[in-house]
N, C-alpha and C positions, 0 to 999 in steps of 0.2 A: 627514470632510473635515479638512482641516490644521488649519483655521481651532477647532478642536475639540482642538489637541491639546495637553494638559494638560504641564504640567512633569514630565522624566522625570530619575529618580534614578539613582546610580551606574553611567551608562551605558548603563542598558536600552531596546533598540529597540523600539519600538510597529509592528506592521502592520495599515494600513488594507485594507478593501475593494480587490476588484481597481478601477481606473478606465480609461476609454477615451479613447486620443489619437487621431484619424483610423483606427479600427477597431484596434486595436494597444492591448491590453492589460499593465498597469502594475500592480504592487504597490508601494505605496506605505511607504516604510520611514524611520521617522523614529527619532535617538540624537539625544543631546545633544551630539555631535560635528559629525554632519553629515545631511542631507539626503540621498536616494539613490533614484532609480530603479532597481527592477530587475523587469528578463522575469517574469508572471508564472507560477508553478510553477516557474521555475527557479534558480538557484543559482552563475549566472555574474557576473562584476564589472561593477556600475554603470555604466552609459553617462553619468552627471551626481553631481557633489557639491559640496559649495560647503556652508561656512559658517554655520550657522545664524543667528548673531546681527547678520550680515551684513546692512545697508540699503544700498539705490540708490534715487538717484531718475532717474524715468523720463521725458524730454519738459515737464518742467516739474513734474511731477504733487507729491504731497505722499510724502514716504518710503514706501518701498513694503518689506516683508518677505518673503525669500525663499516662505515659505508662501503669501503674497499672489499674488506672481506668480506661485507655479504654479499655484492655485486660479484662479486669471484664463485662463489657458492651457488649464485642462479645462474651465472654465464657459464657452469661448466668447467671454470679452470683446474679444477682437483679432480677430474676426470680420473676414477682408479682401473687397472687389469683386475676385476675381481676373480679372475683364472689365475693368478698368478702370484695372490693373497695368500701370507703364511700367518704366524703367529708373535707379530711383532707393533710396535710403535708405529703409528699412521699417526699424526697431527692432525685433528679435524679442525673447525674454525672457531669451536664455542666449547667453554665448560662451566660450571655452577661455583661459584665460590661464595662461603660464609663465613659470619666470625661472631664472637660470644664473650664477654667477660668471665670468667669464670665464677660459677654459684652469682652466677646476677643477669638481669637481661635479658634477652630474647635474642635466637639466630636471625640476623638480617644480612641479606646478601640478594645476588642472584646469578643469574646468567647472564657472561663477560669473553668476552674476546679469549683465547687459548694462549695463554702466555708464562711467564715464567711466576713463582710468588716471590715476595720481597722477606724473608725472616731476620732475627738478629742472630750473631753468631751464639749465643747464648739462649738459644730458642732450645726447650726443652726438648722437641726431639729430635734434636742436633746432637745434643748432651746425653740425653739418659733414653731416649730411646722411646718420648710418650706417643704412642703413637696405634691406631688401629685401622683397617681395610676391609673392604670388601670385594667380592667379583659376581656382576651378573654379564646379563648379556640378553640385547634388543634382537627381536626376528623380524623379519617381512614372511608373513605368512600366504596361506591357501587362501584365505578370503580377504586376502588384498587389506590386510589389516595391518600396525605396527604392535607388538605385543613385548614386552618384560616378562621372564618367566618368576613367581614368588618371591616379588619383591619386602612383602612385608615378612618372610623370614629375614633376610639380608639385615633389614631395618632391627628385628628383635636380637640377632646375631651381634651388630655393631652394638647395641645398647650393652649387651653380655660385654664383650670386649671392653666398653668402656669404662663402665663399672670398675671391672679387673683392673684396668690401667690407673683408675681415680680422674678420669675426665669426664666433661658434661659431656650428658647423652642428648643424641640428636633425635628429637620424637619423632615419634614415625610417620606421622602424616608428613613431616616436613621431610624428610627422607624420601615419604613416595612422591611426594611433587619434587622435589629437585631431582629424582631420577627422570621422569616424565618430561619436566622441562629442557634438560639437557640431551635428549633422546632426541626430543621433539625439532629441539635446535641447529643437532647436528641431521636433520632426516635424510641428504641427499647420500651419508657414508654409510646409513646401512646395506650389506650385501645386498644382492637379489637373493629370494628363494634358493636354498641347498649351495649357495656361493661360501656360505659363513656367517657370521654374526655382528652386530655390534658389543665388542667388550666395552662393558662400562665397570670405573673403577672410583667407587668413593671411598675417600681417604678421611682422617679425620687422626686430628694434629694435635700437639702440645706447641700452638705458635710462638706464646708467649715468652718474652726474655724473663731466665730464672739462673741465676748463679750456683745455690747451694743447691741438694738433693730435695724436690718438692714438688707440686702441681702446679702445672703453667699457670698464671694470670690471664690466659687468654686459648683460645681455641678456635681453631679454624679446618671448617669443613668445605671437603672440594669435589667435586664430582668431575672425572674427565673422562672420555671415549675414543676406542679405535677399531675400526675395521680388523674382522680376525677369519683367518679358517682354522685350520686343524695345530694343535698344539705340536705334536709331535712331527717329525719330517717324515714318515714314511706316510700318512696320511691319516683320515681319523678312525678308521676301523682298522689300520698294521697293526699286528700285534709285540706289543713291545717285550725287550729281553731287561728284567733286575736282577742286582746283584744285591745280598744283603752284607749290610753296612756290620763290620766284626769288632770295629775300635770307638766309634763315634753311636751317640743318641739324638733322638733329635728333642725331648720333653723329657721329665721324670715326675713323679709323684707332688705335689705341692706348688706345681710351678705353672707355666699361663701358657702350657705347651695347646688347652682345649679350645686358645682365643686367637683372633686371628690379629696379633699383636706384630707390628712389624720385624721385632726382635726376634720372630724364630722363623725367618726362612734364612737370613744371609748365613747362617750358621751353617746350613746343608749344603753349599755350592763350594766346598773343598772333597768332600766325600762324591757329592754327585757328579763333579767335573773331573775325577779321579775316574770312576765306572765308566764318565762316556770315553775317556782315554786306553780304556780296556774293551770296547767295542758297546758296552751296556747301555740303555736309554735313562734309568735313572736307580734311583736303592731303594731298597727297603730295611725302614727301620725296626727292632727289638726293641722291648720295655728295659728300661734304665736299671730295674732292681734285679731281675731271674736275667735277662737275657734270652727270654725263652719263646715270650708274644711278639705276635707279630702287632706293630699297631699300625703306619702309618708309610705311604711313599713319601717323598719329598715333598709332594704339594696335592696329593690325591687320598684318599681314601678307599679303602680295601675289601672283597669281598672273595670268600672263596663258598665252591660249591664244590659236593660230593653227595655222591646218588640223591642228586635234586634239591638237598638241603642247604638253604643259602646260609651261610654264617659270616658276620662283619664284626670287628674289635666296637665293644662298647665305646660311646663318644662321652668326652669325662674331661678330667683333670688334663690328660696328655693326649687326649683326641681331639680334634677338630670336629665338630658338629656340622657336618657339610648338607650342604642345601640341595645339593645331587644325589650325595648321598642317603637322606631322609626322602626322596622321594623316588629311587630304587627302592625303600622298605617296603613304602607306603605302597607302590605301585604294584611289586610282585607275593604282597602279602592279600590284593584286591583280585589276582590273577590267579589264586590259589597256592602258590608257593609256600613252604614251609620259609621264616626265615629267622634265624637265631641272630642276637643282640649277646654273642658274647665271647671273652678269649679265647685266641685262636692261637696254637701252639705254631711255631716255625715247622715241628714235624707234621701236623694236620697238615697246615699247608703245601707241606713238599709231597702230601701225598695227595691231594685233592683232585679231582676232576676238570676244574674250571677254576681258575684264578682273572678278576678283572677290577679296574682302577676307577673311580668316581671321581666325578670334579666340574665345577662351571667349566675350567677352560679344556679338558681334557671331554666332557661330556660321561661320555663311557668309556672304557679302552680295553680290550681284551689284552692279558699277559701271557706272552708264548713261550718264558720262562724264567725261573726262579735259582740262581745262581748262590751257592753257601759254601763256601770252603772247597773249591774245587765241582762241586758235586752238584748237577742239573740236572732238575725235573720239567718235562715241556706239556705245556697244556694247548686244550683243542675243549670245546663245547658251545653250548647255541645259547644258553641263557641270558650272557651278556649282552650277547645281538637281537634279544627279542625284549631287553631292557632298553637299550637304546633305542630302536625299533618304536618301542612305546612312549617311551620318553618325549622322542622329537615327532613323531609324529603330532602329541599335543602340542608341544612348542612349535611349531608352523600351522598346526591347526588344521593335520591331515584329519586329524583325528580331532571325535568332540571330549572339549575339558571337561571330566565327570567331579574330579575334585575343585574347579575351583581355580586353577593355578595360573593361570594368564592374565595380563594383565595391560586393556587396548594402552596405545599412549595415543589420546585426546587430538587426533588433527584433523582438519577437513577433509572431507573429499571430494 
């Protein structure tokens, strides 16, 4: 065990016993450099390293040492109720962190212990707000596999984002391995099969201290993870009640409402937290100029149906290019579905067949109604459950990936 392992001299690596993370075998490899998991019998590069002399503390607890927390990770002590898993913060043991000068250099980092980051108060996106994200999410599938669903959208997503903001983009191969590696790191908190997910969340910063209005001198990219089930409290197929928002927008024409820029969700949580105080699950936004499209819910993307014809708000300037939701298109235009790419009037909508929501954390979610001035329309229909239905079926790998979209994460077995 770690907890055993003696001071080593000029360098020399110690290997322990193979050990077992959710059936997935581990040799255990310890220098006075670093820390490292690696495949056991094999000979490939590290999925985790970090620091040795390196402390966090964890939830309050008393300084915790790398060895510590991994020995807690194979003993079992983070033992979760995955029955009892909702849609919030779980600390797992491990996350990816990087950093970059800005226009110079190369992302060097890795995977580090979960702990807090150190910024100056004058960190750009403290100040102005540089800043962009993303949301996927790891499975344990049907063939005992660990899978990411279309990671290298996420990766072209964040590059779009970053661009918009003026910060260095993180290439994508570097993005698919620090996804992979922080997956891999954290293996023992992904749910079991149809329990829930792992939500993973990379982040990607304006670190650097800047005073006037500018591009950080520095950037730092973070990948962290947590055990999720279903986003909404009624479960993940309830169907949820909106109310459309009559005073507030959430984008307008010219603005970086299509990025997934940090700066346009906290703006929605006065309007949205209004609705849930009137009994509503969340709002639905209008376009900023007519008042008249529907574009976007708080954090999902939109699709309505009527006699079979699926129609969703083009993704743009004020739309969010969602990775669920292009692969709803993709899926039910492969299935034979009619599906239109474009404005969608509030009165279409109040009269449509089938209204339902898109999204990594949301998945799919059917809308049981649509609330304007008084005035509710409730909907009922299959298409969103035979979207979902498809969707996750490939994401657990009921079903075989015809497009392409899974993606293993690298572990023994």
């Amino acid at each position: 065990m770690l907890s055993q392992i003696q001071a080593c001299n000029n360098g020399a690596a110690l290997s322990f016993p193979v050990r077992r993370i959710r059936n997935t075998e581990y040799t255990t490899v310890v220098s006075c450099a670093k820390l490292s998991f690696k495949k056991a019998n094999s000979t490939g590069s590290c999925v985790a390293f970090f620091n040795r002399s390196r402390r966090i503390n964890q939830a309050g607890k008393k300084n915790t040492t790398v060895s510590e927390v991994y020995n807690s990770v194979l003993e079992g002590e983070h033992e979760l109720d995955w029955d009892k898993l909702g849609f919030g913060l779980t600390e797992t043991p491990f996350m990816f962190v990087a950093k970059k000068p800005r226009e110079s250099g190369e992302w060097t980092g890795g995977v580090v212990p979960f702990g807090n980051l150190s910024l100056s108060p004058s960190a750009a996106i403290l100040n102005y707000g540089q800043g962009v994200f993303e949301g996927m999410k790891a499975y344990h599938t049907a063939k005992e596999r660990v899978v990411v669903f279309r990671p290298d959208q996420n990766a072209e997503r964040m590059q779009i984002g970053a661009r918009r903001m003026c910060m260095d983009q993180v290439p994508a191969d570097f993005f698919k391995q620090a996804i992979l590696d922080t997956v891999a790191a954290n293996i023992k908190y992904i749910p079991p099969m149809e329990k829930g997910a792992l939500y993973i969340r990379p982040l990607l910063i304006g670190s650097g201290a800047i005073l006037g209005l500018g591009p950080a001198p520095e950037y730092t990219f973070v990948v962290y993870v947590s055990p999720v089930a279903s986003y909404f409290k009624g479960g993940q197929l309830s169907p949820i009640d909106l109310l459309v928002s009559e005073s507030f927008h959430r984008a307008a024409p010219g603005g970086a409402g299509g990025t997934k820029c940090v700066g346009n969700y906290a703006q929605v949580l006065v309007t949205q937290l209004e609705a849930k105080k009137q009994g509503f699950s969340d709002v639905v936004y209008l376009d900023a100029k007519e008042d008249k499209y529907i574009e976007e819910v708080s954090s999902c993307n939109m699709f309505v149906v009527k006699d079979n014809v699926i129609r969703t708000p083009p993704a743009g300037e004020t739309i969010l290019s969602g990775i669920t939701r292009r692969s709803v298109i993709e899926l039910a235009r492969h299935k034979g579905y009619e599906v239109r790419e474009e404005r969608v009037t509030l009165e279409d909508a109040m009269k449509a067949d089938e209204v339902f929501c898109t999204g990594t954390a949301v998945v799919i979610v059917p809308v049981g109604s649509i609330t304007y001035k008084g005035q509710t329309t409730k909907y009922e229909g299959h298409i969103g459950q035979d979207m979902y239905d498809s969707i996750t079926n490939i994401q657990y790998e009921r079903a075989e990936d015809e497009f392409g979209w899974v993606v293993e994460v690298p572990i023994a077995h």
